[in-house]
Gaussian input, Z-matrix of N, CA and C with variables (Angstrom, degrees):
# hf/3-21g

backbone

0 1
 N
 C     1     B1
 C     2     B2     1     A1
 N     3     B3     2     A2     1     D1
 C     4     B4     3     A3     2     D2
 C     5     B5     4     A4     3     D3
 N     6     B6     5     A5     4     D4
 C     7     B7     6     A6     5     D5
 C     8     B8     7     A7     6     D6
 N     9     B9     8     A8     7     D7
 C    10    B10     9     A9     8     D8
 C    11    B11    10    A10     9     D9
 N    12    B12    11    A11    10    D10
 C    13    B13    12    A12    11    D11
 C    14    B14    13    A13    12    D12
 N    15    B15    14    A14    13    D13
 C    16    B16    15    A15    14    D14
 C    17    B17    16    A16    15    D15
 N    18    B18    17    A17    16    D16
 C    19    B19    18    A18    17    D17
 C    20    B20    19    A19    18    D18
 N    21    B21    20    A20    19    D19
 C    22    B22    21    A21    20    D20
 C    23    B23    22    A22    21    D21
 N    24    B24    23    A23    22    D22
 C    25    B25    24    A24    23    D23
 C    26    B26    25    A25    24    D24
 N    27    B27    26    A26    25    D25
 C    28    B28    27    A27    26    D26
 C    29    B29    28    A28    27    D27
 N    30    B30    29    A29    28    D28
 C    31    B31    30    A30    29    D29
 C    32    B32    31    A31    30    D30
 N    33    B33    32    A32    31    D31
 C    34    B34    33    A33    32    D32
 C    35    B35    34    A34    33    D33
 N    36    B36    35    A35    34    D34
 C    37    B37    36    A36    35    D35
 C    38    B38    37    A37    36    D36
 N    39    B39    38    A38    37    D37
 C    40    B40    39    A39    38    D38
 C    41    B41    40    A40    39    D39
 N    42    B42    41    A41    40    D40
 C    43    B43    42    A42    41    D41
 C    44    B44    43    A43    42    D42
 N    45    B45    44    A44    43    D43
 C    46    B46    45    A45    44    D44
 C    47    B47    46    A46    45    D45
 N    48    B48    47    A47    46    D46
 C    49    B49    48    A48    47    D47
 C    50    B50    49    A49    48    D48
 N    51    B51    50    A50    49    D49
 C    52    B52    51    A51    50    D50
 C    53    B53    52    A52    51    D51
 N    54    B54    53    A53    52    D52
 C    55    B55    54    A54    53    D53
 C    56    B56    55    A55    54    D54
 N    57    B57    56    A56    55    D55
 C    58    B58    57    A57    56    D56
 C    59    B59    58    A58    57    D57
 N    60    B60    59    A59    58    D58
 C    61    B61    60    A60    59    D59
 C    62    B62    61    A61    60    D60
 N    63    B63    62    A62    61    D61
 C    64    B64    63    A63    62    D62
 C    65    B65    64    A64    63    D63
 N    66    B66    65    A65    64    D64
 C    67    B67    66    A66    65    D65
 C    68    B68    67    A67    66    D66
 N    69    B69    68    A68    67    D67
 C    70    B70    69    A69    68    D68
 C    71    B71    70    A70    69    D69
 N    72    B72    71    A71    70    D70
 C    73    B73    72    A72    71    D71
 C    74    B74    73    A73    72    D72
 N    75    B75    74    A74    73    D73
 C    76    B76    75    A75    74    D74
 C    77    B77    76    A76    75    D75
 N    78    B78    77    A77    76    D76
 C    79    B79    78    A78    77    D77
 C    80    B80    79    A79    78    D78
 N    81    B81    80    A80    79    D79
 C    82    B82    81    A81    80    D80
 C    83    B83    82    A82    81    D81
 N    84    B84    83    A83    82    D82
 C    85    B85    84    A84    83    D83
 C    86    B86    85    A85    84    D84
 N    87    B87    86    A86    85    D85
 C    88    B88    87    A87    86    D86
 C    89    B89    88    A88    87    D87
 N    90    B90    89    A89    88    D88
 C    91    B91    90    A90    89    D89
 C    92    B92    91    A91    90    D90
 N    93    B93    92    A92    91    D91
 C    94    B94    93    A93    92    D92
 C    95    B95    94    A94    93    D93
 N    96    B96    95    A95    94    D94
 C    97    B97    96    A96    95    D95
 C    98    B98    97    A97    96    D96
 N    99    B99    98    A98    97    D97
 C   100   B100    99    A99    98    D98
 C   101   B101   100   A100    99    D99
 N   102   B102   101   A101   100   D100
 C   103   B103   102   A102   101   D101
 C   104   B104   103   A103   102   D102
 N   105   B105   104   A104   103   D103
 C   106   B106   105   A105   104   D104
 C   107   B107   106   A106   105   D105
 N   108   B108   107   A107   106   D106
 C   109   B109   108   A108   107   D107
 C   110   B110   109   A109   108   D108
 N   111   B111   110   A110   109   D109
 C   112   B112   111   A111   110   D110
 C   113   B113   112   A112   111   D111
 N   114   B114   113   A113   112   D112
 C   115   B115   114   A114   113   D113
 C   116   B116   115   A115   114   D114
 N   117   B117   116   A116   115   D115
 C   118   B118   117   A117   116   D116
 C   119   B119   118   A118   117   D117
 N   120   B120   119   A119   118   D118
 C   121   B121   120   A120   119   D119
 C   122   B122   121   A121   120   D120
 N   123   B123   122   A122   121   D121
 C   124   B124   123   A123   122   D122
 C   125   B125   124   A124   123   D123
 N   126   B126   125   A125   124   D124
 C   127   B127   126   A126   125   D125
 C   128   B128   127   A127   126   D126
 N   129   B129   128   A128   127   D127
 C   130   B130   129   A129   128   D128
 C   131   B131   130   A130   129   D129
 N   132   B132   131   A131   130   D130
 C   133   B133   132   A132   131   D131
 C   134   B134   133   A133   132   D132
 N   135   B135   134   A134   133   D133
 C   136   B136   135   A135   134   D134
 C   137   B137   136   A136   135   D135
 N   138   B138   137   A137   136   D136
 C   139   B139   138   A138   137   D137
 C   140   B140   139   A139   138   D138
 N   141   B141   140   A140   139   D139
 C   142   B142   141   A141   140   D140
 C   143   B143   142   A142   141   D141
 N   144   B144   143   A143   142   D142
 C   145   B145   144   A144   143   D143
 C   146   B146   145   A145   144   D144
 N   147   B147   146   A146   145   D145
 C   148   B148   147   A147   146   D146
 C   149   B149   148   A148   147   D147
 N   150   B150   149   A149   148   D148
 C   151   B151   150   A150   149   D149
 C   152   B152   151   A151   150   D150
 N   153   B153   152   A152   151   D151
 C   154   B154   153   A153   152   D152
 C   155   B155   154   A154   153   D153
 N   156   B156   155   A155   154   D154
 C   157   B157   156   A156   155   D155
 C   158   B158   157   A157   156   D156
 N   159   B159   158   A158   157   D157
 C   160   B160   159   A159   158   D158
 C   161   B161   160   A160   159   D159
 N   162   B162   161   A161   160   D160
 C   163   B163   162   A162   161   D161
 C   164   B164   163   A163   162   D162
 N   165   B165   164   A164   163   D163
 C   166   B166   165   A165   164   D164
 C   167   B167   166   A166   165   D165
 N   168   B168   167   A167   166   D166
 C   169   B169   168   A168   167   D167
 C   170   B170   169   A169   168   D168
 N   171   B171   170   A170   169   D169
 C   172   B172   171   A171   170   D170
 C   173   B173   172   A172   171   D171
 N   174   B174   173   A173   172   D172
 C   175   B175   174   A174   173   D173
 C   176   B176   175   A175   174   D174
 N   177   B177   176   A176   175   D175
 C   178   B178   177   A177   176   D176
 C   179   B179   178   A178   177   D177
 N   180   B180   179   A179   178   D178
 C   181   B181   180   A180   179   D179
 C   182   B182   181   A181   180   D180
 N   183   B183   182   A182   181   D181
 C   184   B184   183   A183   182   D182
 C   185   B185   184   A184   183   D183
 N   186   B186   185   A185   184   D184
 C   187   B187   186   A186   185   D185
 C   188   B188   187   A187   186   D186
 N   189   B189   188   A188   187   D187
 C   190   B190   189   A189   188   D188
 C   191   B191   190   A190   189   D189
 N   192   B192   191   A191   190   D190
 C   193   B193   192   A192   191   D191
 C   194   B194   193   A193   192   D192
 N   195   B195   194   A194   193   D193
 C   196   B196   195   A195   194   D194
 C   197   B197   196   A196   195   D195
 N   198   B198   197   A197   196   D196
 C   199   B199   198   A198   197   D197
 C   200   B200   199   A199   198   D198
 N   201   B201   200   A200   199   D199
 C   202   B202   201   A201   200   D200
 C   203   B203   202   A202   201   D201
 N   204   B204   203   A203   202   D202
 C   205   B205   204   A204   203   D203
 C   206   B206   205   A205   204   D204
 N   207   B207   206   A206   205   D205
 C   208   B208   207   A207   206   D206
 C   209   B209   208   A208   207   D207
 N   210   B210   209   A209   208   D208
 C   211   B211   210   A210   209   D209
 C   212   B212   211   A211   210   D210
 N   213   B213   212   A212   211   D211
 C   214   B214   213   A213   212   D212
 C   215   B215   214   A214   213   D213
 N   216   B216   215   A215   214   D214
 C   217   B217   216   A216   215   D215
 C   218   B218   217   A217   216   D216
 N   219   B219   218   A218   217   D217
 C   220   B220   219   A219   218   D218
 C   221   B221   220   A220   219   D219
 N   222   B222   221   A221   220   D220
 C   223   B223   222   A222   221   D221
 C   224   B224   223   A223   222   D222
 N   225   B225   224   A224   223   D223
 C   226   B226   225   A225   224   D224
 C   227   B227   226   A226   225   D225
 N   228   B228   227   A227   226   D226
 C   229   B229   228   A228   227   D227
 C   230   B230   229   A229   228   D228
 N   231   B231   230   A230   229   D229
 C   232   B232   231   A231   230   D230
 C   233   B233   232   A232   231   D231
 N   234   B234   233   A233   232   D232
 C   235   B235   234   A234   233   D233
 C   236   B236   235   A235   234   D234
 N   237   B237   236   A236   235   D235
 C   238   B238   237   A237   236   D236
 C   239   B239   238   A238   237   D237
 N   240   B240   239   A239   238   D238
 C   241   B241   240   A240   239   D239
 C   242   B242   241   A241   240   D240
 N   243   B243   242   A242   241   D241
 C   244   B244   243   A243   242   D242
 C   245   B245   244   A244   243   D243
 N   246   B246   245   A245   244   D244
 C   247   B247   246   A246   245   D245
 C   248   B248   247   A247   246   D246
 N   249   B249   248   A248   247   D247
 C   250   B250   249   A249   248   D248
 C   251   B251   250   A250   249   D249
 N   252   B252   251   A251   250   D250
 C   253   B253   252   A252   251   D251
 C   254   B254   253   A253   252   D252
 N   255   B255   254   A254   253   D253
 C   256   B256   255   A255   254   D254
 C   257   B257   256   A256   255   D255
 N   258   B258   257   A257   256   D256
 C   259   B259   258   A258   257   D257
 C   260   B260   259   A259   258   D258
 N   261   B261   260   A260   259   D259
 C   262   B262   261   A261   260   D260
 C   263   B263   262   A262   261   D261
 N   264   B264   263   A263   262   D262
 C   265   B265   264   A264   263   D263
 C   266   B266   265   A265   264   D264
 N   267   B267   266   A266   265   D265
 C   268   B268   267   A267   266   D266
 C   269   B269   268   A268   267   D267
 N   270   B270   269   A269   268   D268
 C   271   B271   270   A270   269   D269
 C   272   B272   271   A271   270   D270
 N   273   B273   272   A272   271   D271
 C   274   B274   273   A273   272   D272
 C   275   B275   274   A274   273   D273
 N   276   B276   275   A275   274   D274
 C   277   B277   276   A276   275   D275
 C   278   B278   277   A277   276   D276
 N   279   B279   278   A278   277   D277
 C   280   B280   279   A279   278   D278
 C   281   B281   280   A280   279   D279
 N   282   B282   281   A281   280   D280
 C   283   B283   282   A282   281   D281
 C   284   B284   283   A283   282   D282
 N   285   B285   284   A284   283   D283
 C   286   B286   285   A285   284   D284
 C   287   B287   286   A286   285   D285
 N   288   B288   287   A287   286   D286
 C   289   B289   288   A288   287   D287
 C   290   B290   289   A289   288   D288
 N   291   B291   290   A290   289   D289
 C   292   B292   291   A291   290   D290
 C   293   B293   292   A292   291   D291
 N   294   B294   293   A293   292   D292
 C   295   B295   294   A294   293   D293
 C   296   B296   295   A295   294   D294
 N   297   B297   296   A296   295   D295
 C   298   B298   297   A297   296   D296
 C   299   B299   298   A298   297   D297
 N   300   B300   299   A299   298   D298
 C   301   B301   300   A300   299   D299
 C   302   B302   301   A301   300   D300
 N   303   B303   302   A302   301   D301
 C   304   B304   303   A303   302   D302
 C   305   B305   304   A304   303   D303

   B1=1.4497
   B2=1.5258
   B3=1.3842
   B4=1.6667
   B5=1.9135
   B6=1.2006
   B7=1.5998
   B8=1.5724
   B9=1.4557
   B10=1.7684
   B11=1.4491
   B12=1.1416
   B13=1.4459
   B14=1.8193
   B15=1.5013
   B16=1.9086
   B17=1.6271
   B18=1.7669
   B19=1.7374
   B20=1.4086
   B21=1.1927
   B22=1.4532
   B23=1.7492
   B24=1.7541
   B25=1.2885
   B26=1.5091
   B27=1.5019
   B28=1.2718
   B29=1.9257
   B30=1.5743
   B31=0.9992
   B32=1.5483
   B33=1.1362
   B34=1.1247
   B35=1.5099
   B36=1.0415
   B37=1.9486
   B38=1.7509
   B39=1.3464
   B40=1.6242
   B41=1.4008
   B42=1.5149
   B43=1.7074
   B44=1.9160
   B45=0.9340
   B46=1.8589
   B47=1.7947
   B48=1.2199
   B49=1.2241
   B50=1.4296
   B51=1.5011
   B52=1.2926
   B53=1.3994
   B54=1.5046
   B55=1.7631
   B56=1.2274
   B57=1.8044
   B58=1.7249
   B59=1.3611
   B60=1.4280
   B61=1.2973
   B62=1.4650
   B63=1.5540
   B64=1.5566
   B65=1.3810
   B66=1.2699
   B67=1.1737
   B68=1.3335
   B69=1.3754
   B70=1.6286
   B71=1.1493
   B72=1.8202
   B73=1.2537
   B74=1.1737
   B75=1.3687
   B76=1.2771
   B77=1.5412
   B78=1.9297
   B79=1.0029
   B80=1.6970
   B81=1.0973
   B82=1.5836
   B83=1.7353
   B84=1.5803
   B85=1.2760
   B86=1.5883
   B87=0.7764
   B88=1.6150
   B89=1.2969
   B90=1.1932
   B91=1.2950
   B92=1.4348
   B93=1.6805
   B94=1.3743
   B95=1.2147
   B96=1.2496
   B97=2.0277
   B98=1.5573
   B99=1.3096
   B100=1.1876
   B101=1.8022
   B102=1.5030
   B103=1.7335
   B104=1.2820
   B105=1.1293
   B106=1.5450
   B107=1.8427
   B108=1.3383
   B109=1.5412
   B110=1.8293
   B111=1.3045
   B112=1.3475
   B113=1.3073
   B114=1.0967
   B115=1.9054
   B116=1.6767
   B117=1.1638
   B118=2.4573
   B119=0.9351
   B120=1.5604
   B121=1.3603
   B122=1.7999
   B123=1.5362
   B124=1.1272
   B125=1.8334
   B126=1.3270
   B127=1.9504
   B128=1.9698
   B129=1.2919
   B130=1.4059
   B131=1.5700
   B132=1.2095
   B133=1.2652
   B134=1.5404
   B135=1.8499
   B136=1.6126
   B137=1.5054
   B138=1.0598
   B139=1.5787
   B140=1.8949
   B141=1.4352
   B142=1.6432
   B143=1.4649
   B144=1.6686
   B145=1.2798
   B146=1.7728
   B147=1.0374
   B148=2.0014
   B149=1.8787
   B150=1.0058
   B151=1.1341
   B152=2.0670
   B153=1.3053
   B154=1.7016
   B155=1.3363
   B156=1.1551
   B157=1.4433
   B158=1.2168
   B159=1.1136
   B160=1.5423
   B161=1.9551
   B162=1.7081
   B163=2.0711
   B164=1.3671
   B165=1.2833
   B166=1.7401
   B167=0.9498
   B168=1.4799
   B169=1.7512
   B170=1.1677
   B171=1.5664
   B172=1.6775
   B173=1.8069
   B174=1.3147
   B175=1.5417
   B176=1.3940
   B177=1.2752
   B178=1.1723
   B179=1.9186
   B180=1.1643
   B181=1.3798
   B182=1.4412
   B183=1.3974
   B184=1.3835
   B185=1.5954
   B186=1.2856
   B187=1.5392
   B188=1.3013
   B189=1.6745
   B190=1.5876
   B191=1.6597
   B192=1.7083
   B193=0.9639
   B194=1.1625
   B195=1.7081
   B196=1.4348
   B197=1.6551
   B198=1.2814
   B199=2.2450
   B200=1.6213
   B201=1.4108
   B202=1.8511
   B203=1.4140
   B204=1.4306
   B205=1.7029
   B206=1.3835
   B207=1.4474
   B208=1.1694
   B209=1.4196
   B210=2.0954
   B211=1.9986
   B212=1.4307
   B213=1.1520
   B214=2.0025
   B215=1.9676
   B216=1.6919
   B217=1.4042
   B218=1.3655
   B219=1.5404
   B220=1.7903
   B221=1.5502
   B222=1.2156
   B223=1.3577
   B224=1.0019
   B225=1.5442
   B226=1.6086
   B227=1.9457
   B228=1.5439
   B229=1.1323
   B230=1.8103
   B231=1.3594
   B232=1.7514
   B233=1.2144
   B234=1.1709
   B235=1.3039
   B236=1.7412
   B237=1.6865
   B238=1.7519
   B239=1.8578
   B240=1.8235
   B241=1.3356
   B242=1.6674
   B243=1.6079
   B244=1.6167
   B245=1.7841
   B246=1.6035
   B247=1.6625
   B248=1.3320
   B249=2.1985
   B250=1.8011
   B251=1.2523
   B252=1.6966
   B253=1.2491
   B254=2.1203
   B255=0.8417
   B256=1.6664
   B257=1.3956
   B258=1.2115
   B259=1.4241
   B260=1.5399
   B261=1.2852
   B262=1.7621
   B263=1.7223
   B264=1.2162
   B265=1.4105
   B266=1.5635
   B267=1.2633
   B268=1.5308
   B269=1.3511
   B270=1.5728
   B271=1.7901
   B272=1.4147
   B273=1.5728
   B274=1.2590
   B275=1.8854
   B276=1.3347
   B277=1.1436
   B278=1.6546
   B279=1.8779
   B280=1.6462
   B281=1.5443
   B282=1.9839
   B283=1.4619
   B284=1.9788
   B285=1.3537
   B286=1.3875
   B287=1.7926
   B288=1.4304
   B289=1.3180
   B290=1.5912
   B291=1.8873
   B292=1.3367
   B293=1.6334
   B294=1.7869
   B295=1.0340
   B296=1.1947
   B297=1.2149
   B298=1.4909
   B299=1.2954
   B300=1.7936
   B301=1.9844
   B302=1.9370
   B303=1.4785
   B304=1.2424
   B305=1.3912
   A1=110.92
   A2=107.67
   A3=106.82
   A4=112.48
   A5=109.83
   A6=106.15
   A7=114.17
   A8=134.37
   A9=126.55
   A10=108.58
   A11=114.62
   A12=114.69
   A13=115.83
   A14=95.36
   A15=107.25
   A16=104.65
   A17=98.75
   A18=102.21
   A19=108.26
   A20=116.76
   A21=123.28
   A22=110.56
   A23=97.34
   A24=106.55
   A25=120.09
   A26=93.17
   A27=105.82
   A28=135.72
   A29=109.21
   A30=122.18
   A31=111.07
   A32=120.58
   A33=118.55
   A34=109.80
   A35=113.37
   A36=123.00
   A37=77.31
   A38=138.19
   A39=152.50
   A40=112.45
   A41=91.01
   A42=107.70
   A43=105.39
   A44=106.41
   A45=108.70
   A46=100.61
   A47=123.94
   A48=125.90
   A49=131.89
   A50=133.55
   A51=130.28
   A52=90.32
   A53=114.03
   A54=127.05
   A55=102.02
   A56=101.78
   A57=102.45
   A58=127.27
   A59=101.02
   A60=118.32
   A61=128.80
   A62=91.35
   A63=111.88
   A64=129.27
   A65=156.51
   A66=176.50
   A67=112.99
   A68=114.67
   A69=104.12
   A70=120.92
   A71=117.53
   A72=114.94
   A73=110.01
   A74=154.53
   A75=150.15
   A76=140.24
   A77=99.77
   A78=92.44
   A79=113.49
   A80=120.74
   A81=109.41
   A82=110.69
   A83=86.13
   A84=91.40
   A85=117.97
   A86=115.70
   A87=131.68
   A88=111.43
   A89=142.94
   A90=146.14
   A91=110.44
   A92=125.77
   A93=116.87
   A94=116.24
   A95=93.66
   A96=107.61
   A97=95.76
   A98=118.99
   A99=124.64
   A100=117.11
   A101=94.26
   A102=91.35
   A103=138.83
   A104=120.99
   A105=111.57
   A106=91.49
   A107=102.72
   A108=90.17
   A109=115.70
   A110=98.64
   A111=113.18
   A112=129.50
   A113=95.58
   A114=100.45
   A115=113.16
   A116=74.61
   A117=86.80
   A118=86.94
   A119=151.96
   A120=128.06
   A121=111.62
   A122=113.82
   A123=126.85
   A124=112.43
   A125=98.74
   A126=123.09
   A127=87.47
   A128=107.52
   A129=102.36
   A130=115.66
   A131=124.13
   A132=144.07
   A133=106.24
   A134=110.69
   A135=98.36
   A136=86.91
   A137=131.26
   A138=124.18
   A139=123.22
   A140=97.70
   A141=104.79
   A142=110.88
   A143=113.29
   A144=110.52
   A145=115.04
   A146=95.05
   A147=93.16
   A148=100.54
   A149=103.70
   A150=121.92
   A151=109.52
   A152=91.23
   A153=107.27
   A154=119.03
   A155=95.53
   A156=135.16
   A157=126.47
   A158=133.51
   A159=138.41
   A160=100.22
   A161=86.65
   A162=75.84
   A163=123.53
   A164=111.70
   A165=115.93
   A166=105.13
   A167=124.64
   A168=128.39
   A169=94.91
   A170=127.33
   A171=114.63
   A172=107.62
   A173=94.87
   A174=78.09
   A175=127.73
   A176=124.26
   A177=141.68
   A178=108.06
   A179=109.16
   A180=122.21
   A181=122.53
   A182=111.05
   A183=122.35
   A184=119.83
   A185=109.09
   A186=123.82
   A187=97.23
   A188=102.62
   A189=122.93
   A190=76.37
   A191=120.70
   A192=152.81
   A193=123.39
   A194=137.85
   A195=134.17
   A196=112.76
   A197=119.83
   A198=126.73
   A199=100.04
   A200=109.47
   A201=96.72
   A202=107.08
   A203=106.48
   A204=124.75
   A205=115.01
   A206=126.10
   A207=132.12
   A208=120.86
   A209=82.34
   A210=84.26
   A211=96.47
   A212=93.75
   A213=95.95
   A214=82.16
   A215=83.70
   A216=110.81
   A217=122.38
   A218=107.60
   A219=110.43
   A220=123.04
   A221=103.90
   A222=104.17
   A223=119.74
   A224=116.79
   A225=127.58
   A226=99.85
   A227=87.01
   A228=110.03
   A229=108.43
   A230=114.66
   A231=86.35
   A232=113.37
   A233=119.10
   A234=127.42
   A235=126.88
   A236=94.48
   A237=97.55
   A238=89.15
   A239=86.01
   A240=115.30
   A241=92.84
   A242=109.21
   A243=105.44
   A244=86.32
   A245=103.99
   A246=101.83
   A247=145.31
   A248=74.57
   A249=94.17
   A250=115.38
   A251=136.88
   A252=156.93
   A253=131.17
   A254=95.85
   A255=97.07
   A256=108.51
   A257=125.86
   A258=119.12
   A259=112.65
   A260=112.46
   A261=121.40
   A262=84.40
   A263=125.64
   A264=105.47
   A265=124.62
   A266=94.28
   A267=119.20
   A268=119.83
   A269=89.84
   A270=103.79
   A271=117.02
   A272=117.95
   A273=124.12
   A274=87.70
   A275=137.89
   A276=153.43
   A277=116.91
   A278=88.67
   A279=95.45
   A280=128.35
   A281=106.75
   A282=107.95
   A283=86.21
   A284=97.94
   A285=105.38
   A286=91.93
   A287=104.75
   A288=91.05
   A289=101.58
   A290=106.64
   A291=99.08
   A292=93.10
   A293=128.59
   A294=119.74
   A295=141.21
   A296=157.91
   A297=157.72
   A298=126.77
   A299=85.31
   A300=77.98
   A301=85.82
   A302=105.13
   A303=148.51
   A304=120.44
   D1=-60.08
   D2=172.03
   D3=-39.09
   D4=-73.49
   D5=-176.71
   D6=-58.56
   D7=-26.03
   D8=137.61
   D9=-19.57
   D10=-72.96
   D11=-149.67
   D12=-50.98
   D13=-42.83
   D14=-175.35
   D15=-59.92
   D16=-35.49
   D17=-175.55
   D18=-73.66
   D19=-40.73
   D20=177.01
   D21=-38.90
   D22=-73.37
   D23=165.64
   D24=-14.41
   D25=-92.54
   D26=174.15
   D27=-21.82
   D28=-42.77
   D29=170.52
   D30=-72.33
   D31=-46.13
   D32=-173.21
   D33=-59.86
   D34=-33.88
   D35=-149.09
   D36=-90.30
   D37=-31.79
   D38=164.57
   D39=-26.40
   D40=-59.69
   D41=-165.20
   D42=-108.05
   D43=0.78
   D44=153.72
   D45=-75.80
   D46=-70.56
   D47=176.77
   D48=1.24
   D49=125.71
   D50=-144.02
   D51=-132.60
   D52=124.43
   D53=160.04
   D54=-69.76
   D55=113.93
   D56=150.58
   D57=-110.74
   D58=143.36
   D59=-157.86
   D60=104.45
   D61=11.66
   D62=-177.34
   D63=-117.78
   D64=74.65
   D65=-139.69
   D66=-88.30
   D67=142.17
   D68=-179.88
   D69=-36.75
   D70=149.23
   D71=-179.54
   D72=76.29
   D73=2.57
   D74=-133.15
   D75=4.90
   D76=45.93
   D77=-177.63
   D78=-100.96
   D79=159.41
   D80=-170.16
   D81=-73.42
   D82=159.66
   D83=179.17
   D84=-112.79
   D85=94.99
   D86=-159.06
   D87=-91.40
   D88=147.20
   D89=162.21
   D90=-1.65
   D91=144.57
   D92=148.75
   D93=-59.48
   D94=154.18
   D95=161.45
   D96=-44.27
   D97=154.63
   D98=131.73
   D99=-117.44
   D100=-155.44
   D101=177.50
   D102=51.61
   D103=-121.75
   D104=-158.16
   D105=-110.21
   D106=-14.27
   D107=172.10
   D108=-63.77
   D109=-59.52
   D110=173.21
   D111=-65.35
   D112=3.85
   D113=171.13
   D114=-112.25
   D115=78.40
   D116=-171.63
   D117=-87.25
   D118=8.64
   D119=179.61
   D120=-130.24
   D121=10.27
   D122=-172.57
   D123=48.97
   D124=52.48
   D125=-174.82
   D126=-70.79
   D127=-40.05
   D128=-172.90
   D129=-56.34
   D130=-37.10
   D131=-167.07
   D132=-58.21
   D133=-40.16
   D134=-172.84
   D135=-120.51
   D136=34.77
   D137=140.32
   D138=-23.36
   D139=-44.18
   D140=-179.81
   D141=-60.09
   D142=-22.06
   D143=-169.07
   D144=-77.62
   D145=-0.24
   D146=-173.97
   D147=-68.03
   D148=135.37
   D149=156.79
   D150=98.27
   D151=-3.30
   D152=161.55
   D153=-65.74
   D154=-164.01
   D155=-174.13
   D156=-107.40
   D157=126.45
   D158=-172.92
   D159=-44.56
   D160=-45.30
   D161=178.09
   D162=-70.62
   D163=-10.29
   D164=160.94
   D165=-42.30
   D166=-57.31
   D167=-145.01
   D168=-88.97
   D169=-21.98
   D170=176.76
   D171=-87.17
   D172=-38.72
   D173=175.26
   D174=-59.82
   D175=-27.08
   D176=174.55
   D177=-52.22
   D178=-33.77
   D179=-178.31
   D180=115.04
   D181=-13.94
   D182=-179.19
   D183=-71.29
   D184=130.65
   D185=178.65
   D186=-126.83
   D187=159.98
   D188=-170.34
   D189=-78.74
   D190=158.00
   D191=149.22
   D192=161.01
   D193=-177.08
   D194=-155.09
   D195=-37.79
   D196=-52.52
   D197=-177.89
   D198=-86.83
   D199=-16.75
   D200=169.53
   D201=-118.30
   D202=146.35
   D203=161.08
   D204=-134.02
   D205=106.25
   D206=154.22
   D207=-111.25
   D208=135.09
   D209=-166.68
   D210=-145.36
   D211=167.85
   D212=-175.97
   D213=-122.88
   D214=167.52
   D215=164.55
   D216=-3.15
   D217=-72.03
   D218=-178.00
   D219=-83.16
   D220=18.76
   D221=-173.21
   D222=-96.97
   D223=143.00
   D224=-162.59
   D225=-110.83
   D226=130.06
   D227=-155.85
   D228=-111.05
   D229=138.97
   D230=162.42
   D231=-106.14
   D232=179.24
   D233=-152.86
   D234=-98.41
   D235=10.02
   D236=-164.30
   D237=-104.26
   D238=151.62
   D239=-158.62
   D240=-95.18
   D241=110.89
   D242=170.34
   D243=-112.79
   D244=126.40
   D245=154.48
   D246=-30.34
   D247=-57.45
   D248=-174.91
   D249=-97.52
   D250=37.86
   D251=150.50
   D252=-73.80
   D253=84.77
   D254=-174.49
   D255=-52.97
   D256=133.52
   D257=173.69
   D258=-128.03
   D259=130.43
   D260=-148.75
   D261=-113.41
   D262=115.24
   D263=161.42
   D264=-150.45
   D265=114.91
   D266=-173.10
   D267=-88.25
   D268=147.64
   D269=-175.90
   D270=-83.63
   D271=-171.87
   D272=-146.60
   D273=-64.67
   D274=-40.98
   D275=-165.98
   D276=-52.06
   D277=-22.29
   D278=-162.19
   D279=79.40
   D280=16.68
   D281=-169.71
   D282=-104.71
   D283=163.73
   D284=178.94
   D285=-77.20
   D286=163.18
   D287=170.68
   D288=-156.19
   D289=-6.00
   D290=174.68
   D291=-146.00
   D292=139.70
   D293=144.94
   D294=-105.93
   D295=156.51
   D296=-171.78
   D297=164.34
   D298=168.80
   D299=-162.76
   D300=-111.93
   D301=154.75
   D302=163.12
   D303=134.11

């Protein structure tokens, strides 16, 4: 019974154990896309805008609606993943400070 117990242990602490690099289903989890795959929303295009002004992003032509989201800090967001959605989001200042699509 005593020498059970360490094996026991042992097995158990076995099957807690977590595959990394392994993703549901066991498929791997490999690098993100980058590049032109991952840019379904042409996010590359207003790259120039970091470090602007909220009127950058209007002069540019862009308005919040369904393929645009611009939000600052306090803004409540939901949570579903559209690809082809640009998301503009500015700090307390009103400067862009991150772009991307979903």
């Amino acid at each position: 019974m005593i020498r059970l117990l360490p094996m026991l242990a042992i097995a158990l602490t076995a099957g807690c154990a977590v595959a990394q690099g392994v993703g549901i289903k066991g498929v791997p989890t490999g690098d993100v896309p980058t590049g032109d795959m991952a840019d379904t929303c042409n996010a590359k295009t207003y790259q120039h805008l970091l470090g602007e002004g909220e009127d950058a992003v209007t002069a540019e032509g862009l308005e919040a609606g369904p393929k645009v989201r611009i939000f600052g800090p306090d803004a409540m967001l939901t949570l579903d993943h559209r690809p082809d959605r640009l998301n503009i989001k500015l700090d307390s200042g009103d400067r862009v400070i991150d772009v991307y699509c979903g």
